[in-house]
C-alpha positions as CSV (number, residue, x, y, z in Angstrom):
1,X,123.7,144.6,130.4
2,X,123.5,144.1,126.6
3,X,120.8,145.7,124.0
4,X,119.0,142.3,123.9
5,X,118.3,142.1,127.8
6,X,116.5,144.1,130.2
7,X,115.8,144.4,133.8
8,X,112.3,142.9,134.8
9,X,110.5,142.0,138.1
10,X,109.3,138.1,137.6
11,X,107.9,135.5,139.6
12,X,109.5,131.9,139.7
13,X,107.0,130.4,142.4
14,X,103.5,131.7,143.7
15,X,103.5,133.6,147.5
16,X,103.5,136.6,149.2
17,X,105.8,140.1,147.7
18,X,109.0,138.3,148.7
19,X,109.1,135.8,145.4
20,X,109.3,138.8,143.2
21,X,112.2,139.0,141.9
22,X,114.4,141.7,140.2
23,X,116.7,140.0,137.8
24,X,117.9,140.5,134.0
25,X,116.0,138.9,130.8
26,X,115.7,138.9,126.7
27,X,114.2,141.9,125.4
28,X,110.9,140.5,124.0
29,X,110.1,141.0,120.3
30,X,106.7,142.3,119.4
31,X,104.6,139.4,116.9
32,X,102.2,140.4,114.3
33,X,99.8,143.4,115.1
34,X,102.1,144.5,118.0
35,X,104.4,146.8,119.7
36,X,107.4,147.1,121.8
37,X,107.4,149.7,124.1
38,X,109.9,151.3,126.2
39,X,108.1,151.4,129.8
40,X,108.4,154.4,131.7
41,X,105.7,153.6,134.5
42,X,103.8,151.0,135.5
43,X,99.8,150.7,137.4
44,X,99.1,148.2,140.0
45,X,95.8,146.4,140.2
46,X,94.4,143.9,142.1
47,X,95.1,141.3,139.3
48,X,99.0,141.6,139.6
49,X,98.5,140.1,143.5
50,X,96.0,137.7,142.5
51,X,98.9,136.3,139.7
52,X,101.8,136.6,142.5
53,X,99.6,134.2,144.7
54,X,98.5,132.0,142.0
55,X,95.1,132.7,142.3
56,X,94.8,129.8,145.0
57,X,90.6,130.4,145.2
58,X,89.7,130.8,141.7
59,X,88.5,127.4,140.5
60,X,90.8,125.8,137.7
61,X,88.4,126.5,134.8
62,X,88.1,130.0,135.5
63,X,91.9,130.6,135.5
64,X,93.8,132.3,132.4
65,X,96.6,130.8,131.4
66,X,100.1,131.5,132.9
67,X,103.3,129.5,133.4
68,X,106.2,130.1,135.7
69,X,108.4,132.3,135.3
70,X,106.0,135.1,134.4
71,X,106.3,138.9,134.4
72,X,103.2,140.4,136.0
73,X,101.4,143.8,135.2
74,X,99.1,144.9,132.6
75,X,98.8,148.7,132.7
76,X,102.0,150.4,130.7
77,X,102.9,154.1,129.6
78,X,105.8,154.7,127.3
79,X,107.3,155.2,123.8
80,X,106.9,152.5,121.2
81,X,110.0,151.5,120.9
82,X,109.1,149.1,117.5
83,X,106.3,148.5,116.1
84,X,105.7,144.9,113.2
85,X,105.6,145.2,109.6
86,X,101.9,145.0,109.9
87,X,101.1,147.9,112.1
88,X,100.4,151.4,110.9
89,X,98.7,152.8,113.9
90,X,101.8,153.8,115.5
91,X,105.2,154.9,115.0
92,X,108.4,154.5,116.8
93,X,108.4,157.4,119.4
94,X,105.0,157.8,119.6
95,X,104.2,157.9,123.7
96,X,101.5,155.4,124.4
97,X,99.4,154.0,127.3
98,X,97.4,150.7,127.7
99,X,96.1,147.8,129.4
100,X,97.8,145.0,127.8
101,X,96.5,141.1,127.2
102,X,93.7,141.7,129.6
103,X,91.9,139.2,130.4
104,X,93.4,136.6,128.4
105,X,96.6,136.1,130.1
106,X,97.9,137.8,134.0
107,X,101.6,137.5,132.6
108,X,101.2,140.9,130.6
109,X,105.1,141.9,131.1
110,X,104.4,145.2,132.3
111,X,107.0,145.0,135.1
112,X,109.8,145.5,133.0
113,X,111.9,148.4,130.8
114,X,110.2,146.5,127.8
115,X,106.8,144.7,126.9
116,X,105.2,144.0,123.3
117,X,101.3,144.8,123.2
118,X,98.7,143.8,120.2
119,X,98.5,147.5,119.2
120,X,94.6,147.5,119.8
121,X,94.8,147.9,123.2
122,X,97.4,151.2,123.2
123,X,96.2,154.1,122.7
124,X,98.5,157.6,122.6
125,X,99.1,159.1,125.9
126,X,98.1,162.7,126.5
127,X,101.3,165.4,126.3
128,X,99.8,167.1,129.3
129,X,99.9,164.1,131.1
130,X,103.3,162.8,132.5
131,X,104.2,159.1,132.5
132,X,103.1,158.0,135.9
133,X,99.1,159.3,135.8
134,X,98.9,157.8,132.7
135,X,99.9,154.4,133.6
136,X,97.4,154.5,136.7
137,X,94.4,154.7,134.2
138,X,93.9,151.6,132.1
139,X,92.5,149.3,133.8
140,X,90.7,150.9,136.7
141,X,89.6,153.7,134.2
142,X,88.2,151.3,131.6
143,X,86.6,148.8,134.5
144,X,85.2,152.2,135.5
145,X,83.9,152.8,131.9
146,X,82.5,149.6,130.6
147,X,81.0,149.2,133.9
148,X,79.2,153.2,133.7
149,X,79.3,153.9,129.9
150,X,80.0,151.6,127.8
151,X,80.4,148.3,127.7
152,X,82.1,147.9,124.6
153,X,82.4,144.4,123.8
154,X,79.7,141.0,124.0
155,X,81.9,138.7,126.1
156,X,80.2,136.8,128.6
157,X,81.1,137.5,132.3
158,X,82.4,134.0,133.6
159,X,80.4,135.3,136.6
160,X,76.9,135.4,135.3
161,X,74.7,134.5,132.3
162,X,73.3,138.5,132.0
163,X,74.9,140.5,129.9
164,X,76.1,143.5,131.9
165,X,74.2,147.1,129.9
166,X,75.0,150.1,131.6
167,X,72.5,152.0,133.0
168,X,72.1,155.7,131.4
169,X,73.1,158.8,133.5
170,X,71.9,161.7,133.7
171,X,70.9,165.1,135.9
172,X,68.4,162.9,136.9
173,X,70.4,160.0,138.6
174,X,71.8,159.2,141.6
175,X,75.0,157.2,141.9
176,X,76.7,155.8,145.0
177,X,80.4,155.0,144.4
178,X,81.2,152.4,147.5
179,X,85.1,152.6,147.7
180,X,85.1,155.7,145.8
181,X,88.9,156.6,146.9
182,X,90.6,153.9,144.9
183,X,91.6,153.4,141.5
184,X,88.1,152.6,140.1
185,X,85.9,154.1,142.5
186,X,87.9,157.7,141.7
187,X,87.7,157.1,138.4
188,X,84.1,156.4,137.9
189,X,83.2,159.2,140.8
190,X,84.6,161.4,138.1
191,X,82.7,159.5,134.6
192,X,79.8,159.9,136.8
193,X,79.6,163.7,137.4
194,X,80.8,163.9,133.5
195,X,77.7,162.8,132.4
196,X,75.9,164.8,135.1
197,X,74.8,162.4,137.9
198,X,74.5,163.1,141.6
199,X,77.3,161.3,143.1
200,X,77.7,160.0,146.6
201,X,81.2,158.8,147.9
202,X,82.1,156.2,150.2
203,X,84.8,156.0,152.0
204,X,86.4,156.2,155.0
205,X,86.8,159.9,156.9
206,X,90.4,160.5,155.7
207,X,89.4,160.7,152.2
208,X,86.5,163.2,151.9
209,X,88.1,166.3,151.1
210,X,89.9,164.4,148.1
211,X,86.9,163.1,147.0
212,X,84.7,166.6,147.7
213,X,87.2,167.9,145.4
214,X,86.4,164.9,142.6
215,X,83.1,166.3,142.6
216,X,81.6,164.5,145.2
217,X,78.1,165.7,146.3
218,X,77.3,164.1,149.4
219,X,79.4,161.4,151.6
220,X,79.2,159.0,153.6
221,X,82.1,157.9,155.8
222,X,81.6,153.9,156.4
223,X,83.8,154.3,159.8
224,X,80.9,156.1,161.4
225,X,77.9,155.6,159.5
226,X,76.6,152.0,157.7
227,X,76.3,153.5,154.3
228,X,73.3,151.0,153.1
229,X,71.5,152.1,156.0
230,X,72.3,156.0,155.5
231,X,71.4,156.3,151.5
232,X,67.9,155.3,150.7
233,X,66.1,155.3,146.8
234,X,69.4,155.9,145.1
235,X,69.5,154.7,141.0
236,X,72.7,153.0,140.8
237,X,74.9,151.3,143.2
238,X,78.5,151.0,141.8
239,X,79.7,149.0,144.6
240,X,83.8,148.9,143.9
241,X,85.0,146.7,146.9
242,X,82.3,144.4,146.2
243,X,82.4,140.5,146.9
244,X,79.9,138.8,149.3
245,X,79.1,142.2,150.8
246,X,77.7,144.0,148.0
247,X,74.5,141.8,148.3
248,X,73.6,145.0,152.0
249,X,73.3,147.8,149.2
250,X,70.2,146.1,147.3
251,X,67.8,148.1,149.6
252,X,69.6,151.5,149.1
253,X,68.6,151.1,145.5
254,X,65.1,152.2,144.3
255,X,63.5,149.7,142.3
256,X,63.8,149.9,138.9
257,X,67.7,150.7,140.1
258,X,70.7,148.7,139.7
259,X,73.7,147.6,141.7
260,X,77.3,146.9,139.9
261,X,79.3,145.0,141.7
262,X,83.4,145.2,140.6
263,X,84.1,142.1,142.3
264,X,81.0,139.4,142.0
265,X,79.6,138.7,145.2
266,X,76.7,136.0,145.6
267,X,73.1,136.9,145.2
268,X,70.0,135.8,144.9
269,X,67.8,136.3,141.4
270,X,64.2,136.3,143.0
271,X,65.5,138.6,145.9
272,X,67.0,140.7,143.7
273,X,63.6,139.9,141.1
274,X,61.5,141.1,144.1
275,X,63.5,144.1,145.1
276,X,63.3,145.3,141.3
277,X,66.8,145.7,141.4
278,X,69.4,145.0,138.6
279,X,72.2,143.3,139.4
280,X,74.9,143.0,137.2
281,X,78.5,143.0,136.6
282,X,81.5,142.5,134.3
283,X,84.9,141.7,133.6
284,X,87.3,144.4,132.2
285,X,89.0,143.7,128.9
286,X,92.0,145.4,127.2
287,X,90.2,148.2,124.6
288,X,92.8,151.1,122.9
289,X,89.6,152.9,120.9
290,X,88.0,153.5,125.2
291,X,91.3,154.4,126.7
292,X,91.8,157.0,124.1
293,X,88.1,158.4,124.9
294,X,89.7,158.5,128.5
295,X,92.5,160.1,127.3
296,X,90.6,162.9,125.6
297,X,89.4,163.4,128.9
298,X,92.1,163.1,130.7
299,X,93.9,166.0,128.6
300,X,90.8,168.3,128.7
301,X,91.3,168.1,133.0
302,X,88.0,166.6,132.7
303,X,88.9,163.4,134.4
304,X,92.7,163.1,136.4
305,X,94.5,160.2,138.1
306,X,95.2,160.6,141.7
307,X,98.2,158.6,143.0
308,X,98.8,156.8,145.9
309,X,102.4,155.9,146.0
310,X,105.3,155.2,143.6
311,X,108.4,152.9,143.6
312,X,111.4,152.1,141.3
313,X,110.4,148.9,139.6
314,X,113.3,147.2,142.0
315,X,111.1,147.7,144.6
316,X,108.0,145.9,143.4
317,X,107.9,143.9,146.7
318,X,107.6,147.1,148.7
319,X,104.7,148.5,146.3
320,X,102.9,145.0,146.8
321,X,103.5,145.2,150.3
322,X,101.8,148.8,150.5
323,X,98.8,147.7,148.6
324,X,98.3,144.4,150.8
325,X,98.3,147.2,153.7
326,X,94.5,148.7,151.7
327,X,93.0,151.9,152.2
328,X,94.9,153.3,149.1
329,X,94.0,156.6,147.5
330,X,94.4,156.8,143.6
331,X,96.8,154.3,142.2
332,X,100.2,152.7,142.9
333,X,103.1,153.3,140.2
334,X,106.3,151.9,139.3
335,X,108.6,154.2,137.7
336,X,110.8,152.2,135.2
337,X,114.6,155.0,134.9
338,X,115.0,155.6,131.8
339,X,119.2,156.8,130.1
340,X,118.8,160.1,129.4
């Protein structure tokens, strides 16, 4: 393989884990305001699937662009490899992290030994933190963040016409985290007991001890117990499995509360006017100045990554294959090898 190719994972048709493929490509060459980086680990999110299948249930004007064949992924760690004329921020060598192009394209290039990123949405990785942890936190840590602290930006969701404004936490708060063992719902289980909230956890039996040891304070295992039925009065609902059944949590929240859904479900605004409850949500977008408040965080152990699963990036059918199978704790990584 020559210096001006690379080994990447791309998709040539939309389906299920078996069309992506493993194959050789150009080595891209980072634009104005960007970077090349030398991927050593890649984060899997929902949106890499949702790409794969062609997003068959999203209606047309809500779709990003992306033409076939595209490289999926979004969330990178590695060492800028170059940087354009026109960016000081970094340096070649530097070790960086980042959610790249999100939301305004799925075809990121993440799945591959080298992808370009506007350097505004890296940010430098923390030297106590290897490779693989650091590529699980873009984008579930920053959904996690703009959804809890701040918001960061004034796009409107393509979801709703309210402006998402997150609610302020405190000693005095009470958070439920529904799907509190994956990659957001750990994530913002830990943002929430950072800024001093009483948390309660979600999930299903296997998971409590992890999530006890997050900082959990109470939990609720769904398998046993309906956990909108169980929690009464609490301030916040941030409900990370969300979609049409987010709308049971509205009476666990005391009005005057709020419930985020990740994924937009269907409510109504005079049940939810007549409840006093808030209800809004938004869509994550690509931020370097966030993730590197994360990162501070991350280095100072007050916030850590838990991982699910890793595979070499030849095996990206196998990692989407584990993911389709759910109940995932932390995050799935691929581990790009590197020549010593």
């Amino acid at each position: 393989m020559s210096t001006d190719t690379m080994r990447a994972v791309r998709l040539h048709e939309f389906g299920g884990p078996e069309v992506l493929r493993y194959e050789e490509v150009p080595v891209p060459a980072p634009g104005p305001g960007e970077v090349l980086v030398r991927v050593h680990a890649v984060g899997l999110n929902p949106p890499d699937w949702y790409a794969r299948e062609g997003m068959p249930d999203v209606p047309p004007e809500l779709k990003p662009p992306f033409d076939l064949p595209l490289i999926p992924g979004t969330d990178v760690s590695g060492v800028v490899e170059a940087v354009a004329t026109d960016v000081d921020a970094f340096t070649v060598g530097e070790e960086v992290f980042g959610l790249v192009r999100f939301p305004a394209a799925l075809q990121g290039g993440a799945y591959a030994e080298y992808v370009t990123a506007p350097a505004s949405d890296l940010a430098r990785k923390p030297t106590s933190v290897d490779h693989v942890h650091a590529a699980g936190l873009p984008m579930s840590g920053l959904t996690a963040w703009q959804f809890l602290i701040e918001l960061g930006h004034d796009h409107p969701s393509p979801f709703q016409a309210a402006q998402h404004r997150p609610m302020a936490l405190g000693a005095e708060t009470a958070v439920l985290v529904n799907g509190a063992a994956g990659g957001v719902g750990h994530l913002a289980l830990q943002l929430a007991k950072w800024k001093g909230a009483h948390v309660i956890a979600v999930a299903s039996g296997a998971h409590e001890t992890f999530l006890r040891e997050l900082g959990a304070d109470e939990f609720i295992d769904y398998t046993k117990d309906r956990p909108e039925e169980v929690a009464r009065d609490v301030d916040l609902v941030l409900d990370a499995v969300g979609g049409p059944g987010s709308r049971r949590f509205l009476r666990t929240v005391k009005r005057g509360g709020a419930l985020y859904p990740v994924y937009f479900g269907e409510f109504d605004d005079e049940e939810n006017e007549k409840l006093g409850v808030t209800v809004t949500a938004t869509q994550v977008r690509s931020n370097g100045a966030q993730l590197a408040e994360l990162a501070n965080l991350l280095e100072a152990g007050t916030v850590r990554v838990a991982t699910d699963s890793t595979f070499a990036l030849a095996d990206a059918r196998a990692a989407h294959e584990r993911a389709a199978r759910g109940h995932i704790r932390g995050k799935i990584v691929l581990t790009v090898a590197q020549d010593s």
